[in-house]
C-alpha positions in Angstrom: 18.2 -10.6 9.1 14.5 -10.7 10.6 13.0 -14.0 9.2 9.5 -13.9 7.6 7.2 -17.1 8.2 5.1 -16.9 5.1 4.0 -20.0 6.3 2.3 -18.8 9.0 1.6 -14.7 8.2 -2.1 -14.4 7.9 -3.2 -11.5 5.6 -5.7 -9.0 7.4 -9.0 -8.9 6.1 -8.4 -5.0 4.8 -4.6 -6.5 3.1 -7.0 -8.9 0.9 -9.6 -6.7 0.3 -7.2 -3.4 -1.2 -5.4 -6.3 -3.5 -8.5 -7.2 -4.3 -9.1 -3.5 -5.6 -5.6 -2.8 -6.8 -6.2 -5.7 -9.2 -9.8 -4.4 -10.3 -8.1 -0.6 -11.3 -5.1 -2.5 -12.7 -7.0 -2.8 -16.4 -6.0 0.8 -16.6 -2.2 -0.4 -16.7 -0.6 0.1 -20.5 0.3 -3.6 -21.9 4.5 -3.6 -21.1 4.2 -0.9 -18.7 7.9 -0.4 -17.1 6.8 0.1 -13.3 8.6 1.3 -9.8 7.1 0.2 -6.6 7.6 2.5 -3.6 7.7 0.5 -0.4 7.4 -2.2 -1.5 6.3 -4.4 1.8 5.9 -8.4 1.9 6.0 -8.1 -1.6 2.4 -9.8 -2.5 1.4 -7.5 -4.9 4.7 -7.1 -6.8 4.1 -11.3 -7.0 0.6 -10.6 -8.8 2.3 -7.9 -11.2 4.8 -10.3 -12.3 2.3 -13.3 -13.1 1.2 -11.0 -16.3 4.8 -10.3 -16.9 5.0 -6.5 -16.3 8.6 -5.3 -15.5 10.2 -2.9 -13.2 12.4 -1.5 -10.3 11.1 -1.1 -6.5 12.5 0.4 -3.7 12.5 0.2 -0.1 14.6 2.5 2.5 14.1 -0.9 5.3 17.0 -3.3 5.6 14.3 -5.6 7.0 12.1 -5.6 4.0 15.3 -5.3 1.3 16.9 -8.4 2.9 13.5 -10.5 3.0 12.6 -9.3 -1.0 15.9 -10.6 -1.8 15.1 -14.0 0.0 12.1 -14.2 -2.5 14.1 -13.7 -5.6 13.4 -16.6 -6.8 9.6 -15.6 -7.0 10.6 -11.8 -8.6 11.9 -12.5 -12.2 12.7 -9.2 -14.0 12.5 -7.2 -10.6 15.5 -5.0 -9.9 15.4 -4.7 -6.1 17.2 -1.5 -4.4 17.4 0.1 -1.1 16.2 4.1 -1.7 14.4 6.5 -0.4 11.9 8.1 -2.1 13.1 11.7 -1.1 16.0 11.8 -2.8 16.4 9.0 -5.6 17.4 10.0 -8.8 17.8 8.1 -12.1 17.1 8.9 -16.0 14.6 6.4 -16.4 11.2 7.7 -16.6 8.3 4.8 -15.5 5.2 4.4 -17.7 3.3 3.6 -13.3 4.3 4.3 -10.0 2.8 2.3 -7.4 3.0 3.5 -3.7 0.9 1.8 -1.3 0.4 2.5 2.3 3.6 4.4 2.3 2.7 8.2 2.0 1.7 8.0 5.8 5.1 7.2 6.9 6.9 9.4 5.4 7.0 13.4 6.9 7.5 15.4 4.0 5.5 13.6 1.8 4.2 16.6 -0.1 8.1 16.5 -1.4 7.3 12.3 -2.3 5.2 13.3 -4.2 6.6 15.8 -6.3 9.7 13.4 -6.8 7.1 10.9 -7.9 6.0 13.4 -10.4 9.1 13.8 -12.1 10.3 10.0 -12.0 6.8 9.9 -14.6 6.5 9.4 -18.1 3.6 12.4 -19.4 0.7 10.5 -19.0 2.2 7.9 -16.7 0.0 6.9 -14.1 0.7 7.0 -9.6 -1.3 4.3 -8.6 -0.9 4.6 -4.4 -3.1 4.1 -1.7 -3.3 5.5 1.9 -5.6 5.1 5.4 -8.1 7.6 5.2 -9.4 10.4 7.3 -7.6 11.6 10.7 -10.8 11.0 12.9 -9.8 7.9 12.5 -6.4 8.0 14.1 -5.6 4.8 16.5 -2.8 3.0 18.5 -2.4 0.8 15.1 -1.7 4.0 13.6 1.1 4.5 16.3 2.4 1.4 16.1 2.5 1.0 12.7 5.1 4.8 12.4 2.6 6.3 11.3 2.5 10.3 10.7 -1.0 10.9 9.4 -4.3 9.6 7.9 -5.6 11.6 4.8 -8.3 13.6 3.4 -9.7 13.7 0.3 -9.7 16.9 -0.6 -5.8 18.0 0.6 -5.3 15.0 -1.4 -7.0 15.9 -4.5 -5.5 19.5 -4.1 -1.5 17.8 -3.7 -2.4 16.3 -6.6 -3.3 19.0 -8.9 -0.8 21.1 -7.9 1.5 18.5 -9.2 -0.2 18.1 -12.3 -2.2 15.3 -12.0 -5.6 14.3 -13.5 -7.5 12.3 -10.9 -8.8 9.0 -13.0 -10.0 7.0 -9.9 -10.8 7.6 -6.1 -11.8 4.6 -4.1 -12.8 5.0 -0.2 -12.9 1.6 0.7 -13.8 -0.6 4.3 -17.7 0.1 4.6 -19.5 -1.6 6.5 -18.2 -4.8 6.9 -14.4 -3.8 7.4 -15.5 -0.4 9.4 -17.1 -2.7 12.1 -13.4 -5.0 12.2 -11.8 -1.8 13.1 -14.6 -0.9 15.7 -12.8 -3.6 17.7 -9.5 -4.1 16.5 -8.6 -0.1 16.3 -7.6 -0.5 20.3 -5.4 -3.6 19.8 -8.2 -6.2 20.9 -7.6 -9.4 19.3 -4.3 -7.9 17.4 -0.7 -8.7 18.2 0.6 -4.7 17.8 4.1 -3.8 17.8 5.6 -3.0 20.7 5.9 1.2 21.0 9.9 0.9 22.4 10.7 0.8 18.6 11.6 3.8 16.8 9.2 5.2 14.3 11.4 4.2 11.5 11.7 0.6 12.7 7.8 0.5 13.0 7.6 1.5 9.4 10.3 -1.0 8.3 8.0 -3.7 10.1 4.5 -2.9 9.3 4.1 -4.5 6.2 6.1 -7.7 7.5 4.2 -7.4 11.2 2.0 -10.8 12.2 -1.5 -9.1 13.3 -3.9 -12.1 14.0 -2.9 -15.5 15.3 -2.2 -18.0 12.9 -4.3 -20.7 14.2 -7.6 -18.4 13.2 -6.8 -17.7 9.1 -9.3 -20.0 8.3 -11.9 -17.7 9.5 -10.4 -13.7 8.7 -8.4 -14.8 5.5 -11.3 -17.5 3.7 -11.7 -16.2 0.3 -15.1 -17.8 0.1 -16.4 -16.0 3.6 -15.0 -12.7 2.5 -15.4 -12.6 -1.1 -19.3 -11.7 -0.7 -18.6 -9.4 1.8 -16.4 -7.3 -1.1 -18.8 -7.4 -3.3 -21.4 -5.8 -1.4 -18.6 -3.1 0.3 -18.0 -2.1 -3.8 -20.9 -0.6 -3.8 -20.2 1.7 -1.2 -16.7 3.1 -2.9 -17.9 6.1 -4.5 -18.9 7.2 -0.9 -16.8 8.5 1.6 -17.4 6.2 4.7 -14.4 3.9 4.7 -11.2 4.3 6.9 -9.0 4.0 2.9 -8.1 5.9 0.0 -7.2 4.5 -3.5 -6.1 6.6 -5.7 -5.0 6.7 -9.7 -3.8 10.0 -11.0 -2.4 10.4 -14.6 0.4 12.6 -15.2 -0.4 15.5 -17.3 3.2 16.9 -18.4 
């Protein structure tokens, strides 16, 4: 099994700052929702779920991740933890949310994710998922991270409805402050990037676990009290679609 230094992984400055908005749009979440997480990652959201003891199921098609989730047991009381893939599992539970983040872009036929996400929903449940933003913005990250695409808002909008969605919130998130990071980091400068020989599903498997910046410089790109100004003022720009990030929450229909 790949070990994880938790230790020692240092949290992007774009990691903190979607948490940071997945916990704003969480006050939409029903009181007891029963949840599934798709791709499920280093698992740091899942650990902010729990803390207001929501329940649920996640999935993850990487041994790497799997293994390292089930290391952190301990920290995921009344988690059921499974190896799937989104394309084809099946069960007769329905889930009052689904959350899916940064996951979409790895998967090819994702138009087919989301349908089966569609029909693993309670009416009215919510698909709470997030995904980079606009294919301008395609980089070596984006290769090295198994990437397929980046997304637009409208094809997104339009997947959506098709599927029977209502569209409650769209954030586009990452201007200015985190647009200028990417400036400079997009071509691997001052990033440790995965090494290409790797397959695309192995890239997948290890982007959410992958060590980006050194460790000895977290004080300065993972400082709550340097960043946290810095959110505020990019919230104001989220209505507006100059980031390099979509968040989206859609609420089943039927």
């Amino acid at each position: 099994m790949r070990k994880i230094r938790k230790d020692t992984w240092v949290p992007t400055p774009t990691f903190l700052y979607r948490n940071y908005l997945y916990r704003k749009l969480c006050v939409f979440l029903k009181k007891n929702s029963f949840f599934l997480e798709v791709g499920t990652g280093n698992g740091e959201f899942l650990k902010y779920i729990i803390s207001y003891n929501y329940k649920g199921e996640l999935i993850d098609n990487s041994d790497v991740v799997v293994n390292f989730l089930n290391s952190q047991k301990e920290k995921l009381k009344g988690i059921t933890i499974k190896k799937g893939d989104i394309l084809n599992y099946r069960t007769k539970r329905k889930y009052d949310v689904v959350f899916c983040f940064e996951v979409l872009e790895h998967i090819k036929n994702y138009d087919l994710a989301i349908k089966n996400i569609s029909c693993l929903l309670k009416p009215g449940g919510l698909f709470f998922f997030s995904v980079p933003a606009h294919q301008r913005e395609w980089s070596i990250r984006d290769e090295a991270q198994g990437h397929y695409r980046r997304f637009e808002r409208k094809d997104l909008v339009d997947k959506l409805q098709t599927n029977h969605y209502k569209i409650v919130r769209i954030l586009n998130y990452g201007f200015p402050f985190l647009t200028l990071v990417r400036m400079v980091t997009k071509k691997g400068k001052l990033i440790k990037l995965q090494k290409n020989n790797k397959t695309k599903a192995t890239r997948t498997g290890l982007s959410s676990l992958h060590q980006e910046y050194n460790p000895k410089i977290k004080f300065i790109v993972s400082n709550p009290f340097l960043l946290f100004p810095l959110f505020k003022i990019m919230d104001l720009f989220l209505s507006f679609d100059l980031g390099f990030g979509y968040i989206f929450l859609a609420e089943k229909l039927r």
